[in-house]
N, C-alpha and C positions, 0 to 999 in steps of 0.2 A: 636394524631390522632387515629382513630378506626382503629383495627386490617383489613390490608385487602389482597386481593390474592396478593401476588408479583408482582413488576413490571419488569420484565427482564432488562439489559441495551441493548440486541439484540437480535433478533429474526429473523433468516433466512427466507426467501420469497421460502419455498420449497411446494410443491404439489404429485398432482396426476402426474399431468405432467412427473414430473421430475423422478416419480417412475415408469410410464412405460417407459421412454426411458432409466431410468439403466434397466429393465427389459429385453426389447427386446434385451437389447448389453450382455444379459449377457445370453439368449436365443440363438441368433445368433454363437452363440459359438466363436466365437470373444472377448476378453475381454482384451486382452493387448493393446499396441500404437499400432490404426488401423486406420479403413477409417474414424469412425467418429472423430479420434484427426486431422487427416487431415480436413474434416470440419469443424470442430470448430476452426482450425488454420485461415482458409482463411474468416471464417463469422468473428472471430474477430479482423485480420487484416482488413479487412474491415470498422468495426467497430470504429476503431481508428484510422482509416485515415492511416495504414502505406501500406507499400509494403511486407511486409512479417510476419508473426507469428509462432516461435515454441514455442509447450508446453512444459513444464518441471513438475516437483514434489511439484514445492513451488515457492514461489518470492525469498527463499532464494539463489537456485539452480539457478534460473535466472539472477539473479546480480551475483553470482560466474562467470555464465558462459559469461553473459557480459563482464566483465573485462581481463579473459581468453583470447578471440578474439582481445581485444582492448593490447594485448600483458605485461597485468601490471602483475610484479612482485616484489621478493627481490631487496633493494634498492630503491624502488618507492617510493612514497607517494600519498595517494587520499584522497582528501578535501572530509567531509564525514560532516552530524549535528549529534550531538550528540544527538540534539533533534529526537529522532527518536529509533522504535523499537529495541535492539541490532543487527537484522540482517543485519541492514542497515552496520554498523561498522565489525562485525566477518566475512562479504564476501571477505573483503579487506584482510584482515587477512588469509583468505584460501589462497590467494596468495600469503601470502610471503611479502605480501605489509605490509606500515606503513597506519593507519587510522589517518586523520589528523582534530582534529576537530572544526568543524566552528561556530561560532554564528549563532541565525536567529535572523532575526528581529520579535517584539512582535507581531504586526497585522497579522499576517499569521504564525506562527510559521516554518516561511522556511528559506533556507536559501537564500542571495543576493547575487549578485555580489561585494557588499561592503565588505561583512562577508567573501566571500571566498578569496577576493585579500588578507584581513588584516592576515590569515594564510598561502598563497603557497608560495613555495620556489620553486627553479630551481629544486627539484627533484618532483615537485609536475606532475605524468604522467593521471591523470586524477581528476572530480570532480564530488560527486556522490550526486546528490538533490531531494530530497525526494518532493511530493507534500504531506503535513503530511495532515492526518486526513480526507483527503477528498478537501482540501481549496490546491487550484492550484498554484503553484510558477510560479517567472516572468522567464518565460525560454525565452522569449527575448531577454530580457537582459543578463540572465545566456548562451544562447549561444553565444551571439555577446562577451561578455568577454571568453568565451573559447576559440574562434575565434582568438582574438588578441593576447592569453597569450600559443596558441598553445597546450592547452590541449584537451580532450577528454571529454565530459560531459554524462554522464548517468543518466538518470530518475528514480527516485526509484517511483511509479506510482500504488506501491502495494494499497494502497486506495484508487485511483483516477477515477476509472473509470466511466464516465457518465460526468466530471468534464469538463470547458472547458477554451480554454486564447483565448480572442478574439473572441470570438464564433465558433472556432475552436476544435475538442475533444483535450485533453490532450494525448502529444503521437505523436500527428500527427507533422511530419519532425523532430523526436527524431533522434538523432546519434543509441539510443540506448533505449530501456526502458524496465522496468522489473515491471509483476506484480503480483496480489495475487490472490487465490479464494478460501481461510481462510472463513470460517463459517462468520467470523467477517466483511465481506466486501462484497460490493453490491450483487455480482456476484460470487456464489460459486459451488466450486466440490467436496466438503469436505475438501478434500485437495487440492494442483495444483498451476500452475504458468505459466505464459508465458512470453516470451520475442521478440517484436517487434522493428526492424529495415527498415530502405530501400534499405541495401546493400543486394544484390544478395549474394554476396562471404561469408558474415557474417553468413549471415542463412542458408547457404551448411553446413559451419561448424559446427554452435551451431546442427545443428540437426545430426552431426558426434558426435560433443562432448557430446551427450546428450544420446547417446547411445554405449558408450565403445568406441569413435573412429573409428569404424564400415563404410566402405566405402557404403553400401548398409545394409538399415535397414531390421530390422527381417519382415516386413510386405513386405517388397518388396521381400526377400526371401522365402518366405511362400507362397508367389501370384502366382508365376513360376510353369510352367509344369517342366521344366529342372532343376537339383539341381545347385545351385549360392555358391562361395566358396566366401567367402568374406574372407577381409582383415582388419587392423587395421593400420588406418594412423598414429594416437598419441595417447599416452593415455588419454583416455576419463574416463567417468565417466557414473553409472547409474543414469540419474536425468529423465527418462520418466513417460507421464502419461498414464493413461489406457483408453480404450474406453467406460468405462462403466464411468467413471468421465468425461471424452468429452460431451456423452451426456447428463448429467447430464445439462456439461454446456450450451452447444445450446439450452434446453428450458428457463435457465437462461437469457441469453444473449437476449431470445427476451421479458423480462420483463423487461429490464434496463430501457428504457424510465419511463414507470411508478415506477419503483423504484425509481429513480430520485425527478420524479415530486411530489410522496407522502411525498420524503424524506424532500425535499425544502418547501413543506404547513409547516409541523410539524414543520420544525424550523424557519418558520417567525410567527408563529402562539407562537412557544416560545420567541422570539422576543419581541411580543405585551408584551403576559405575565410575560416576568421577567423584563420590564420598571418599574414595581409594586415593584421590588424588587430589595433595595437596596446594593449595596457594588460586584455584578457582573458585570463583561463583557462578554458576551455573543463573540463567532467567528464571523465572517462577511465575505459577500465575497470581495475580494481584487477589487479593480477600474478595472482591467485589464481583469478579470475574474470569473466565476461562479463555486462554489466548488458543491461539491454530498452529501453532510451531511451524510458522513459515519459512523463520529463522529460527536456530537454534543458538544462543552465543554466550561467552562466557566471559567472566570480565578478570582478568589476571590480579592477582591483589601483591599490592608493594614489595612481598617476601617471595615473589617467586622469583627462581632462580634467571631466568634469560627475561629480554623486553619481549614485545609482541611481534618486531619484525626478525628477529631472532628464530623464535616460538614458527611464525610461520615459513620461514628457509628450513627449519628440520622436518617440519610435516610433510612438506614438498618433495624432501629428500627423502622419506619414509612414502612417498604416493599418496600424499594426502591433500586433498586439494581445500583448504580452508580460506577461508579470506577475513581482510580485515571487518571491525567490527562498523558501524552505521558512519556515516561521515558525519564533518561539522561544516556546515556551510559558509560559516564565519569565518572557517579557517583556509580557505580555499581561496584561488587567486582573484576569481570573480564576484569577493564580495572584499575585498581588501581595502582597505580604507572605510569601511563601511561600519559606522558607528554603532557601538553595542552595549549594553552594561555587563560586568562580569560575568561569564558562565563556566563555572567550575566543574560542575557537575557532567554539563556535554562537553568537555574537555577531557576529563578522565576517561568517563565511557568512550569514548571516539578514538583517545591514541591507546588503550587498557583491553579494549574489546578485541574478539574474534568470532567469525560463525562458523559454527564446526557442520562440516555433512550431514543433510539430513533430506532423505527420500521416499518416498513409498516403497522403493523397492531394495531399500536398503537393507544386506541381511545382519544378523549376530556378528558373525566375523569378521564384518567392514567397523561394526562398531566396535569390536574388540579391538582392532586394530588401529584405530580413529584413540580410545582410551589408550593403548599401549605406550603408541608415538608420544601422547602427552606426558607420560606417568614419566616416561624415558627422559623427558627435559627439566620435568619439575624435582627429581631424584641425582638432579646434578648438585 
């Protein structure tokens, strides 16, 4: 193919918008966790059906401190997929906990209530299920077996948002869920995280533990005519965002729809176009539910002609910027030696996968182009 401008694999949905509302928060002289993380807590509880929302630093910060509340420690264990970014797995680990980990099944690359029974044991004290990639797990089923087996389930929901099960948002009547706003996901603040619950008593805490254990936050101390001596219930941790990332996010948060809806054209529109092209499987969404095409990716089946590190030095060399597909956490240096029962499934998917470009602003011809590259390797 002819040399041509790069095709990013993502491109953030950022504007003018978004640079006058960090402007004004940074104008207002205001700029740590203020009134605008307080609005952006209650528009994006809102937002995902729960009863309550705090921000945190990261989705990593948010699942730590999920887990925290839910009391998990040394001696524990929490059914975790390996299919899945390593934070999913090192959160458990800040506790003290053992990360236990589960197969998914291939269609979704999530994990099931089958995958999680075949690893928990009597010390298993919670189970943490990622909605990977954007494509929604069956948390039906994942809670009614938590249900019965007396554990605790938390959502790892870092890619999911806009995503739905049942026509319901992803999120909504969570135990627990934790998420992202990573440049790499719908909804960003550069950095940042939040964590939604319905427990009143959970999100007293998370928003104690989210700032040193602090009975009364720096913003309600600052706001007072009278000086406020606070105290420190437990120790906590620094995991806050700032107000000038809040409202970064609140203009964010009111493009989700069309984020969504541009995201889901683009990948039925790749759909059509990689039926042309032999030896992929393309994600899909699950019967139960509609994912947000955070990621787009596609898993190489045994007859295609090149491997996937192959597949991606030609895309490269055609300007295509792909990457590999979800990691295995099991398979990485910092969990080696780390004892597992077989996973065949997030082996395949992990070394088999690719995410192919996928943007809001992405036109026809980037995907014709994106289609072409592959068609050219698979026609070897």
């Amino acid at each position: 193919m002819n040399a041509a401008a790069r095709i990013p694999v993502m491109v953030p949905w950022l504007g003018e918008e978004e640079a006058r509302a960090a402007a004004d928060a940074v104008l207002s002289g205001w700029v740590a966790q203020g009134p605008r993380v307080e609005e952006f807590e209650r528009a994006f509880a809102g937002r995902v059906g729960a009863g309550h929302a705090v921000a945190v630093s990261s989705c990593t910060t948010a699942l730590h401190l999920a887990l925290v509340v839910l009391g998990v420690g040394p001696g524990d264990e929490v059914v975790v997929p390996s299919l899945s970014f390593i934070a999913t797995a090192n959160a458990v680990r800040y506790t003290g906990a053992t990360p236990v980990f589960a197969d998914v099944e291939a269609a979704t690359g999530n994990v099931t209530a089958a995958t999680v029974d075949a690893v928990r044991t009597a010390r298993t004290k919670a189970v943490l299920a990622v909605h990977q990639g954007g494509v929604p797990a069956d948390v039906h089923s994942l809670r009614a077996a938590c249900t019965r087996w007396g554990v605790a389930l938390v959502e790892d929901a870092a890619c999911a948002i806009g995503a739905t099960v049942g026509g319901k948002p992803v999120g909504q009547g969570a135990l627990l869920a934790a998420w992202s706003f990573h440049p790499r996901k719908l909804v960003t603040t550069g950095e940042g995280g939040m964590v939604t619950t319905d427990d009143a008593e959970w999100a007293a805490r998370l928003r104690r533990l989210r700032e040193h254990g602090m009975n009364v936050s720096a913003a309600q101390r600052h706001a007072g005519a009278a000086p406020v001596l606070e105290s420190y219930l437990e120790v906590g941790f620094n995991y806050r965002m700032t107000d000038i990332q809040a409202a970064v996010g609140l203009v964010q948060l009111g493009r989700l729809d069309a984020m969504v809806a541009r995201r889901r054209e683009l990948a039925a529109r790749y759909d059509t176009l990689l039926e042309k092209v032999p030896g992929l499987t393309p994600v899909r969404d699950p019967a139960y539910g509609r994912g947000n095409f955070q990621s787009y990716w596609v898993l190489l089946d045994p007859s295609f002609p090149v491997d996937r590190g192959a597949l991606l030095a030609a895309l490269a060399r055609d300007s295509v910027s792909a990457r590999r597909g979800i990691m295995a956490a099991h398979l990485e240096p910092a969990y080696a030696g780390h004892e597992h029962a077989p996973l065949p499934v997030t082996e395949r998917i992990s070394s088999h996968s690719l995410i192919l470009p996928l943007f809001h602003s992405m036109t026809h011809d980037q995907q014709d182009r994106v289609v072409a590259a592959l068609r050219e390797q698979a026609d070897r």
